[in-house]
Biopython code that builds the backbone (N, CA, C, O; Angstrom):
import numpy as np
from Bio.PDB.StructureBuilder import StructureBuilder

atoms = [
    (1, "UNK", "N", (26.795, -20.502, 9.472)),
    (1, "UNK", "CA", (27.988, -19.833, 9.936)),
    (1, "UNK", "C", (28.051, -18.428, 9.350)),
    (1, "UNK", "O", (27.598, -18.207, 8.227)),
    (2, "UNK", "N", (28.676, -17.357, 10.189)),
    (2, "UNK", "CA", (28.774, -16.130, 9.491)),
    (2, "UNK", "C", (29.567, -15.914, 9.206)),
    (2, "UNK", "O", (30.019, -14.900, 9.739)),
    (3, "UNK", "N", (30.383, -16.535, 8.255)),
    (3, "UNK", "CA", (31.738, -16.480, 7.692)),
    (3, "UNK", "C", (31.466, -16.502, 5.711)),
    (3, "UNK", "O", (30.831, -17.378, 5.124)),
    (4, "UNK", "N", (32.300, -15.028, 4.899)),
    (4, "UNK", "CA", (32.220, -15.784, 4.027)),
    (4, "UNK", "C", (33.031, -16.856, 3.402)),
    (4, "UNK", "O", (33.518, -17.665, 4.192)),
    (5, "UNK", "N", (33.277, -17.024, 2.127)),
    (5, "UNK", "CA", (33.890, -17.901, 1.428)),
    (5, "UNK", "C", (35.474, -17.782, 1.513)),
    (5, "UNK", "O", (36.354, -18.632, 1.381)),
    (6, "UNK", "N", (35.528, -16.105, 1.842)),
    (6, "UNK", "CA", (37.004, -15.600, 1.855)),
    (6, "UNK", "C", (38.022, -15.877, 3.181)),
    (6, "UNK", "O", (39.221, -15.702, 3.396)),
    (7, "UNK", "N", (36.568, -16.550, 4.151)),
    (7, "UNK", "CA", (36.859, -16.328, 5.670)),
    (7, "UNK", "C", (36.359, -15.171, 6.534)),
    (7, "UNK", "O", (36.073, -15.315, 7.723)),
    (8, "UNK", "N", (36.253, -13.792, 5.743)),
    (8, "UNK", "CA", (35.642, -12.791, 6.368)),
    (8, "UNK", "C", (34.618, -13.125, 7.657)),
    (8, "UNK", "O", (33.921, -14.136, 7.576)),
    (9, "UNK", "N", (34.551, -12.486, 8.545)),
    (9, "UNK", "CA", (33.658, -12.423, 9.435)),
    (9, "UNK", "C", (31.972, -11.657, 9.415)),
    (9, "UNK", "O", (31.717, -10.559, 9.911)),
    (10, "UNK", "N", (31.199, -12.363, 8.867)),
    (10, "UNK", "CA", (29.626, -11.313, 8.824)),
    (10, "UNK", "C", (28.848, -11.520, 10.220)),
    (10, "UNK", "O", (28.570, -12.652, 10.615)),
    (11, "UNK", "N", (28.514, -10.361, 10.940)),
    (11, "UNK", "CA", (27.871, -10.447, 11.805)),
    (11, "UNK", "C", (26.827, -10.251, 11.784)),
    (11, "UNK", "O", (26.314, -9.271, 11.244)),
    (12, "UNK", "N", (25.981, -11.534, 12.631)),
    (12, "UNK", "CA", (24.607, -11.586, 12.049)),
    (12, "UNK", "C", (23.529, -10.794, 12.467)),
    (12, "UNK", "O", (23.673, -10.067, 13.451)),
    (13, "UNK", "N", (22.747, -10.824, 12.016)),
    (13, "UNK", "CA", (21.780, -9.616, 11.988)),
    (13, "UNK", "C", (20.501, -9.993, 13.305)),
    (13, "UNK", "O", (19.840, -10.958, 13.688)),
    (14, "UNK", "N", (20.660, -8.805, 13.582)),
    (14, "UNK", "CA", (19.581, -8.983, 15.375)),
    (14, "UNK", "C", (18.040, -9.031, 15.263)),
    (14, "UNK", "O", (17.191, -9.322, 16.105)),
    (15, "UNK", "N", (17.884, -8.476, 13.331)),
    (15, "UNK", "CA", (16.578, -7.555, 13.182)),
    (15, "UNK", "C", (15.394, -8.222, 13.012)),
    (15, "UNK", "O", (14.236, -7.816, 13.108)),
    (16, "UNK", "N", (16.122, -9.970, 12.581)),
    (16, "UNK", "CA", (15.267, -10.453, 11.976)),
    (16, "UNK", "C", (13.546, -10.694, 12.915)),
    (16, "UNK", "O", (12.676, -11.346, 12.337)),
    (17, "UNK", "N", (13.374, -10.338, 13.767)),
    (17, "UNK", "CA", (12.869, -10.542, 14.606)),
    (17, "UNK", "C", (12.456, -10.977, 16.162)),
    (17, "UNK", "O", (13.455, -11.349, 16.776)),
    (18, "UNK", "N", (11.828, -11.001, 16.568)),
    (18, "UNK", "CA", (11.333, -11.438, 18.009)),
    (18, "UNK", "C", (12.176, -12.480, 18.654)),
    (18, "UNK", "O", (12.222, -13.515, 17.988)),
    (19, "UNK", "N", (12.708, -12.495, 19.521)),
    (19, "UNK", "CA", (12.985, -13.949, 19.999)),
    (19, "UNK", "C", (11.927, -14.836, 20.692)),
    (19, "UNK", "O", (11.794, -16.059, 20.747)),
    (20, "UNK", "N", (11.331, -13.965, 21.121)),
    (20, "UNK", "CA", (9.903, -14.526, 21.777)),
    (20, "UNK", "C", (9.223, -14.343, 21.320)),
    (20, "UNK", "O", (9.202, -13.264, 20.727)),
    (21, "UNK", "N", (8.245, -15.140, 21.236)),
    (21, "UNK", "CA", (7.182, -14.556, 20.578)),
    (21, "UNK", "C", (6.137, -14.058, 21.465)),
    (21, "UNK", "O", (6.103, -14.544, 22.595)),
    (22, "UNK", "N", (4.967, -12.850, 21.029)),
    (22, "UNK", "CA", (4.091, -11.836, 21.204)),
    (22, "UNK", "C", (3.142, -12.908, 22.373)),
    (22, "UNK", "O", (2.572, -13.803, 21.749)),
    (23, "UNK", "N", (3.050, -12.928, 22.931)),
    (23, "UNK", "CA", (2.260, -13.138, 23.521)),
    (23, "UNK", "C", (0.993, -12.722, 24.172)),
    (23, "UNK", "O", (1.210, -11.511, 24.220)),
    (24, "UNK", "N", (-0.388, -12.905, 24.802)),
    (24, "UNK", "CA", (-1.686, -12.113, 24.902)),
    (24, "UNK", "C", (-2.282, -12.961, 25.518)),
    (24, "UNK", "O", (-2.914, -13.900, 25.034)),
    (25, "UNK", "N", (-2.071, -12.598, 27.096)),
    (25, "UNK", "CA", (-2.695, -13.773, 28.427)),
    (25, "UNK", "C", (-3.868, -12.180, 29.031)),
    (25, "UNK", "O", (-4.039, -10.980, 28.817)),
    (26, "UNK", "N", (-4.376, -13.328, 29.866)),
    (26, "UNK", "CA", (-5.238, -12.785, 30.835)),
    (26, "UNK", "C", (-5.121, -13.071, 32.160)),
    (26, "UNK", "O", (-5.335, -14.194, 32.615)),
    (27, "UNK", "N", (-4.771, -12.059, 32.857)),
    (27, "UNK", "CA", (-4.684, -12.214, 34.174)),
    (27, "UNK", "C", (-5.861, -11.913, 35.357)),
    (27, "UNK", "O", (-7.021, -11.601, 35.088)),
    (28, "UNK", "N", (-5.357, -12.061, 36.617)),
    (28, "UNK", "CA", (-6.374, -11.313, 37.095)),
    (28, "UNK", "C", (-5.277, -10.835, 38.288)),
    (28, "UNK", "O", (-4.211, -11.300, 38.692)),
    (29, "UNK", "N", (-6.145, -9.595, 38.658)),
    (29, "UNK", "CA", (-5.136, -8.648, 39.817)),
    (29, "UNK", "C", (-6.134, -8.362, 40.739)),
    (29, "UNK", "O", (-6.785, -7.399, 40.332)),
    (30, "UNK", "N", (-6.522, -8.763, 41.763)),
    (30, "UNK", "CA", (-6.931, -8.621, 43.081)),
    (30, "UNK", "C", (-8.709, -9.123, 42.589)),
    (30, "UNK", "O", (-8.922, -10.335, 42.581)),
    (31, "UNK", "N", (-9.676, -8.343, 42.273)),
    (31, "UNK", "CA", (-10.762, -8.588, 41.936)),
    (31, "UNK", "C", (-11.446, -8.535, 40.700)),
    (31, "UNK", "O", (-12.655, -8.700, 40.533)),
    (32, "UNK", "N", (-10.141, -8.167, 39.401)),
    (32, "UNK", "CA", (-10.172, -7.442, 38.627)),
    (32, "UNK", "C", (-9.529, -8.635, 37.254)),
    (32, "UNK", "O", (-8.584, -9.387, 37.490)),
    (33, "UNK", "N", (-10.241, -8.605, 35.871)),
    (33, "UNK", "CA", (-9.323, -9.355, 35.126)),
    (33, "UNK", "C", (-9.045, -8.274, 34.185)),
    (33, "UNK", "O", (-9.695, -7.263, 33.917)),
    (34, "UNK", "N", (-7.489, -8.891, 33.570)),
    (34, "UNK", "CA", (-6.982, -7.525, 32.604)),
    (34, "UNK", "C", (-6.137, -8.914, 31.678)),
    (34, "UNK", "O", (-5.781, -10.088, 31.784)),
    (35, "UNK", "N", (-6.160, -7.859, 30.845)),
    (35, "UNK", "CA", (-5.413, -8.777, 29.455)),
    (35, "UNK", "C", (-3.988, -8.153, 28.914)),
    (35, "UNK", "O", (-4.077, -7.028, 28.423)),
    (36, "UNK", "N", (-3.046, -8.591, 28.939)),
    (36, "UNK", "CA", (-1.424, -8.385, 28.513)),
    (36, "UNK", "C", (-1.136, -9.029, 27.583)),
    (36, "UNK", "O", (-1.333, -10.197, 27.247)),
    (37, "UNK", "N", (-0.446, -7.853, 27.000)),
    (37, "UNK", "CA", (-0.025, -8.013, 25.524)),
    (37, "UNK", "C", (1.983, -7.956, 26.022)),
    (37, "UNK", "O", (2.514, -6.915, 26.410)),
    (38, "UNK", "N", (2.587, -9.021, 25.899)),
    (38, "UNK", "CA", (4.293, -9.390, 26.402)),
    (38, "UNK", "C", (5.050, -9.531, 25.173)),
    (38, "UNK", "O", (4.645, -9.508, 24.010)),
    (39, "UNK", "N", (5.989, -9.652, 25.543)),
    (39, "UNK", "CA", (7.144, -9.378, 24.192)),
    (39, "UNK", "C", (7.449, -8.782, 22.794)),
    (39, "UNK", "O", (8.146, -9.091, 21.828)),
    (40, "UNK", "N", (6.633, -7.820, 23.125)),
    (40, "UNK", "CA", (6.726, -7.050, 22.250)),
    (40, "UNK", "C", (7.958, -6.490, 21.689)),
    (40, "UNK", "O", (8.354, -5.801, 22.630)),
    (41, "UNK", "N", (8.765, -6.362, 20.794)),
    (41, "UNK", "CA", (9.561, -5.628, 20.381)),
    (41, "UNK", "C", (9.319, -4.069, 19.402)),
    (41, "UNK", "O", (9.445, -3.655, 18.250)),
    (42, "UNK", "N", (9.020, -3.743, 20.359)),
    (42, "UNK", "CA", (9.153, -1.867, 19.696)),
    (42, "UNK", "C", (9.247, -0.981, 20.460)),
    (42, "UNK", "O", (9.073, -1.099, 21.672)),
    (43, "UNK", "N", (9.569, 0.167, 19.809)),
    (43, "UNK", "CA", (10.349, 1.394, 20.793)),
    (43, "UNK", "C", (9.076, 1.884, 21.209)),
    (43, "UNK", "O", (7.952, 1.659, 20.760)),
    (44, "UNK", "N", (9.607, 2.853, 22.493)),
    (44, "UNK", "CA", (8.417, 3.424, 23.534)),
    (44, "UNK", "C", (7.251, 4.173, 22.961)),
    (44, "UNK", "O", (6.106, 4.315, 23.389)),
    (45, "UNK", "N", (7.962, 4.703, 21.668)),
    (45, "UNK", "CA", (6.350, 5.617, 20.804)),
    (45, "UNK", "C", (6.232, 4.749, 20.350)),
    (45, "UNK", "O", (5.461, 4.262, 21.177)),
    (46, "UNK", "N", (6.381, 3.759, 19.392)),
    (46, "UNK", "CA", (5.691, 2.673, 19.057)),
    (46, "UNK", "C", (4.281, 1.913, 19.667)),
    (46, "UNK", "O", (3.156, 1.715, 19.209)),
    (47, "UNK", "N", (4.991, 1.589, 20.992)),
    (47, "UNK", "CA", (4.545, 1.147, 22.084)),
    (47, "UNK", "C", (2.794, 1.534, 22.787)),
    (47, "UNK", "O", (1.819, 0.936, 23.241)),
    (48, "UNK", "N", (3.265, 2.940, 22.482)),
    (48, "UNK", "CA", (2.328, 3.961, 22.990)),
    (48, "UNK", "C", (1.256, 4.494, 21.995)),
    (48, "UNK", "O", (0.077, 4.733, 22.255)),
    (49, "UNK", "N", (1.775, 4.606, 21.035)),
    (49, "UNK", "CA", (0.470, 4.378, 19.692)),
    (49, "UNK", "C", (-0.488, 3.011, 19.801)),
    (49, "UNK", "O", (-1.668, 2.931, 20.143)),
    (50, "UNK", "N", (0.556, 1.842, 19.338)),
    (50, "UNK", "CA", (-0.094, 0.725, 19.872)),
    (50, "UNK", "C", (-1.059, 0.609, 20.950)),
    (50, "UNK", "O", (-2.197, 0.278, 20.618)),
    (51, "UNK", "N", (-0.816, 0.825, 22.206)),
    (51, "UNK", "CA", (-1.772, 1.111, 23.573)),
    (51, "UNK", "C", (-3.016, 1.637, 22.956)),
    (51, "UNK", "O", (-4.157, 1.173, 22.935)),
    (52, "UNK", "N", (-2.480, 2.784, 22.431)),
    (52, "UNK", "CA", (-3.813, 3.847, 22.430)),
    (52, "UNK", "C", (-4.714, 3.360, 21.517)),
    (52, "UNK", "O", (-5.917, 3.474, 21.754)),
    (53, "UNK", "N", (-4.304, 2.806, 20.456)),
    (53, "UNK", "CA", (-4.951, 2.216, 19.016)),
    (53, "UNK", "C", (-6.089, 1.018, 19.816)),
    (53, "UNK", "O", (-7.306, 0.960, 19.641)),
    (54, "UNK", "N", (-5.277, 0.175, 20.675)),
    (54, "UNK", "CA", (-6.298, -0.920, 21.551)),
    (54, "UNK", "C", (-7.510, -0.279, 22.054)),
    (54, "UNK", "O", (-8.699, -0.324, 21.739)),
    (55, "UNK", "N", (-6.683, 0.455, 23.116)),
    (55, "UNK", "CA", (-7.671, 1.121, 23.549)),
    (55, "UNK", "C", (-8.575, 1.905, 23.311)),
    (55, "UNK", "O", (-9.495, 1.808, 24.124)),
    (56, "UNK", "N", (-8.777, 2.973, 22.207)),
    (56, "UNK", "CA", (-9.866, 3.026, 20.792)),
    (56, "UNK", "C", (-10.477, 2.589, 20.579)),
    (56, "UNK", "O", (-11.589, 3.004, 20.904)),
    (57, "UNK", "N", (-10.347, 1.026, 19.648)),
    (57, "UNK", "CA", (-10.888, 0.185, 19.112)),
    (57, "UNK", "C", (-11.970, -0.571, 20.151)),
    (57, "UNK", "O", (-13.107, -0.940, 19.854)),
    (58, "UNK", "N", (-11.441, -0.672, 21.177)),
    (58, "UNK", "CA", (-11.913, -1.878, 22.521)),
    (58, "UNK", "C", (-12.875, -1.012, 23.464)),
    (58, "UNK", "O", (-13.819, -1.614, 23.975)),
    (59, "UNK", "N", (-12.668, 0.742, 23.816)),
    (59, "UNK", "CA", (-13.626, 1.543, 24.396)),
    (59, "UNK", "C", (-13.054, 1.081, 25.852)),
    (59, "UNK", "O", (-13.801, 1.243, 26.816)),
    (60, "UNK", "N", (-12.022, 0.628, 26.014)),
    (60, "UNK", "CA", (-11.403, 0.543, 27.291)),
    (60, "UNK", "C", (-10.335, 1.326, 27.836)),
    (60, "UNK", "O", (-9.726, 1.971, 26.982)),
    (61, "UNK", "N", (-9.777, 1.504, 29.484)),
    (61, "UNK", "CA", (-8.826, 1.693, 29.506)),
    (61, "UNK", "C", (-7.715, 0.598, 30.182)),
    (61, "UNK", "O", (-8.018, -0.473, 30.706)),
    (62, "UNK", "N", (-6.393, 1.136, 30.035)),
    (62, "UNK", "CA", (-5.300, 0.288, 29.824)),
    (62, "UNK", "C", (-3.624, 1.011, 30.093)),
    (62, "UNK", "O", (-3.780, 2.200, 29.818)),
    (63, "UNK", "N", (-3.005, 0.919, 30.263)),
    (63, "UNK", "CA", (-1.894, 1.221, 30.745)),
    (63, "UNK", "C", (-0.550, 0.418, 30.325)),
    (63, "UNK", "O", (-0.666, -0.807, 30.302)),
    (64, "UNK", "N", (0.957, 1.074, 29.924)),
    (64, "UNK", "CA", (2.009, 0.796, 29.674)),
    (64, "UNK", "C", (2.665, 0.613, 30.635)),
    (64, "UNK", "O", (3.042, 1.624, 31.229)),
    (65, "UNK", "N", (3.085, -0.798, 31.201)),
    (65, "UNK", "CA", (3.976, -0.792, 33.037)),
    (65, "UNK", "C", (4.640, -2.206, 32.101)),
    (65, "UNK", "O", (4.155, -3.195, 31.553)),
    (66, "UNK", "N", (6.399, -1.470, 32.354)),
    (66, "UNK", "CA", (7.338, -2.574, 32.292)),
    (66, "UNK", "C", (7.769, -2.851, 30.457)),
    (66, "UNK", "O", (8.434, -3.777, 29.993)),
    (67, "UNK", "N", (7.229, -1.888, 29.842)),
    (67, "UNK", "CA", (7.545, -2.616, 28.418)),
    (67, "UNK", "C", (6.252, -3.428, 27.932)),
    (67, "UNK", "O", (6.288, -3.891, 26.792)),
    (68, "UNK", "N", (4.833, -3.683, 28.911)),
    (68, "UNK", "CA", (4.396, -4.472, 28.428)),
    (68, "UNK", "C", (2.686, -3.595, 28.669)),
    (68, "UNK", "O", (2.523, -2.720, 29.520)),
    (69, "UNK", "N", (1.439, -4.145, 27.599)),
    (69, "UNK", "CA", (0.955, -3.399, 27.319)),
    (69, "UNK", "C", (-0.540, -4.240, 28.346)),
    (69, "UNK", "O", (-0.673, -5.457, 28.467)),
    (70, "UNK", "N", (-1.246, -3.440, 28.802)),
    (70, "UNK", "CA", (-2.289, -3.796, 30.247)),
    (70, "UNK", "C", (-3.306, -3.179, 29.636)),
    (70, "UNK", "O", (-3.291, -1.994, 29.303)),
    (71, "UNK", "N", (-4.598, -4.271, 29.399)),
    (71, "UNK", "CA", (-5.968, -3.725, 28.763)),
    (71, "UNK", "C", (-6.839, -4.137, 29.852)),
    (71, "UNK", "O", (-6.907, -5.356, 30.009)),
    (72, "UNK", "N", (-7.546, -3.384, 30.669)),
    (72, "UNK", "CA", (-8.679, -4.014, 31.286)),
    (72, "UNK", "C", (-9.523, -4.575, 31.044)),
    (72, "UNK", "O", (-9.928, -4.337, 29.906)),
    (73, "UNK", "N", (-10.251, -5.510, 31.748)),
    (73, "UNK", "CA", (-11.198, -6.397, 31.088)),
    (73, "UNK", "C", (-10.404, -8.014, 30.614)),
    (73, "UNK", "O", (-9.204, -8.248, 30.758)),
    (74, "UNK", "N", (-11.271, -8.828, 30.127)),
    (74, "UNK", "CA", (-10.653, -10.177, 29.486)),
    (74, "UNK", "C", (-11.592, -10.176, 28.203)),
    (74, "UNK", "O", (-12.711, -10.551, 27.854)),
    (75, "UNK", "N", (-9.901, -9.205, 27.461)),
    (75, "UNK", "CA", (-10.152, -9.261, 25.924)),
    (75, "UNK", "C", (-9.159, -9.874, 25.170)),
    (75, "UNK", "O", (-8.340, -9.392, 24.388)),
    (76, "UNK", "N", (-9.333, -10.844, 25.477)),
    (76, "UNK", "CA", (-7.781, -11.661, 25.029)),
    (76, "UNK", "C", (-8.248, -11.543, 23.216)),
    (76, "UNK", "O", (-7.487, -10.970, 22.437)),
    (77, "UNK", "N", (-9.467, -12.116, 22.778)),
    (77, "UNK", "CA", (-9.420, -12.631, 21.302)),
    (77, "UNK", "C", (-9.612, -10.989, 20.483)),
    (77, "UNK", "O", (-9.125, -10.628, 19.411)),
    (78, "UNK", "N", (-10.477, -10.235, 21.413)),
    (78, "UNK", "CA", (-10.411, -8.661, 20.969)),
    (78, "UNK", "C", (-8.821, -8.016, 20.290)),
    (78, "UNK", "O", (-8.635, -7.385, 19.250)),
    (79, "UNK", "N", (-7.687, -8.539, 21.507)),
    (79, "UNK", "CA", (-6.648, -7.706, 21.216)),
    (79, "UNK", "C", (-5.915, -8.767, 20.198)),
    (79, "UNK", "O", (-5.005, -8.343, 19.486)),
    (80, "UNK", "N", (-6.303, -10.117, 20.131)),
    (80, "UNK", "CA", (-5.291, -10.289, 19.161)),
    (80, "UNK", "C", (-5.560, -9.926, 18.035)),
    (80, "UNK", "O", (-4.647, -9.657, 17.255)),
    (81, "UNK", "N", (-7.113, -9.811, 17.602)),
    (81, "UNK", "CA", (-7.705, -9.262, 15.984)),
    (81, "UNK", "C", (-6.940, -8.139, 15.365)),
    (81, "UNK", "O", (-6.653, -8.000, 14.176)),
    (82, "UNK", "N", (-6.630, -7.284, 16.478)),
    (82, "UNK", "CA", (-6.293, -5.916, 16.682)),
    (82, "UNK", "C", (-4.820, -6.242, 16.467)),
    (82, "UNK", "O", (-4.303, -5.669, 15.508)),
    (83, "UNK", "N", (-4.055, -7.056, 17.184)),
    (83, "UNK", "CA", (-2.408, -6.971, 16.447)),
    (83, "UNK", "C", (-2.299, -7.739, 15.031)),
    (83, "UNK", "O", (-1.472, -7.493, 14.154)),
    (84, "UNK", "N", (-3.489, -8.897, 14.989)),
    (84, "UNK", "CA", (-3.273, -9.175, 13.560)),
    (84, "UNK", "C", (-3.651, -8.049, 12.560)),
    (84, "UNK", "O", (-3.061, -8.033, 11.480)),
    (85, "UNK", "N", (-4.397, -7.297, 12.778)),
    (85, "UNK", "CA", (-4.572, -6.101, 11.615)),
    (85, "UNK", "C", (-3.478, -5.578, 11.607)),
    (85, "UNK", "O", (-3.228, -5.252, 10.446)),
    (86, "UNK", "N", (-2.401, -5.224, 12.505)),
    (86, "UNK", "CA", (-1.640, -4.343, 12.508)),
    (86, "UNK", "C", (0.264, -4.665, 11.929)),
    (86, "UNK", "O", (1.277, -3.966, 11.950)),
    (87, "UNK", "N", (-0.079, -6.248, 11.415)),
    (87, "UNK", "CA", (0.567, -7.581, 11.373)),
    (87, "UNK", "C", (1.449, -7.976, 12.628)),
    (87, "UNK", "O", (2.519, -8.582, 12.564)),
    (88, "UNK", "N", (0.931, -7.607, 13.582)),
    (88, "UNK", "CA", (1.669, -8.496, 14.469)),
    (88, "UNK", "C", (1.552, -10.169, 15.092)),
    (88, "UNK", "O", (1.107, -10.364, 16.222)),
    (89, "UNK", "N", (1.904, -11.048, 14.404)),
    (89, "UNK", "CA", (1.463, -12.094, 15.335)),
    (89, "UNK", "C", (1.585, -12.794, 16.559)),
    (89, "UNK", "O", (2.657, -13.200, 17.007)),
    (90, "UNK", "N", (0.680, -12.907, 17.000)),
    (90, "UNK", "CA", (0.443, -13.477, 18.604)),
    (90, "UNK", "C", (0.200, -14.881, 19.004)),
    (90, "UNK", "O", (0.044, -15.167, 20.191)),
]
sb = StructureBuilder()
sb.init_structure("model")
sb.init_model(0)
sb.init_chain("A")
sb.init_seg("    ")
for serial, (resi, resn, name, xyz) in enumerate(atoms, 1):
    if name == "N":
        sb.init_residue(resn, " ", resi, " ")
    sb.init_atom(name, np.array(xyz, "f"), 0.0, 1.0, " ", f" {name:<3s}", serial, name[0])
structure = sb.get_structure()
């Protein structure tokens, strides 16, 4: 409960993390397989460092559509190495 002892009202905190968790599927789009990185929680430069850092590391390209992060290819175990270095877990 977020109440203290006095009765006061504490409102609880949003920060603690993810509600979802990170997720890192592989899809495929017409003839093509690509790997998504979903629920991410971080702001748009965040976001966009992240992208670019994958895409670096991996020698691929990849794209930001929707909040969610698009690596070409099926590099699913590639990108999670890559958010665990960065501590994100997936």
């Amino acid at each position: 409960m977020p109440f203290t002892i006095g009765g006061d009202y504490i409102p609880e905190d949003k920060s603690k993390g993810p509600k979802r968790p990170v997720k890192v599927r592989s899809m495929r789009r017409k003839n093509s397989h690509i790997t998504v990185v979903l629920n991410l929680t971080l702001s748009p430069e965040e976001l966009k460092k992240l992208a670019s850092l994958i895409k670096a590391k991996l020698g691929t390209g990849g794209s930001l559509k929707e909040g969610n992060i698009e690596i070409q290819g099926d590099k699913v175990d590639e990108v999670k190495k890559i958010l665990l270095e960065q501590g994100i877990k997936s």
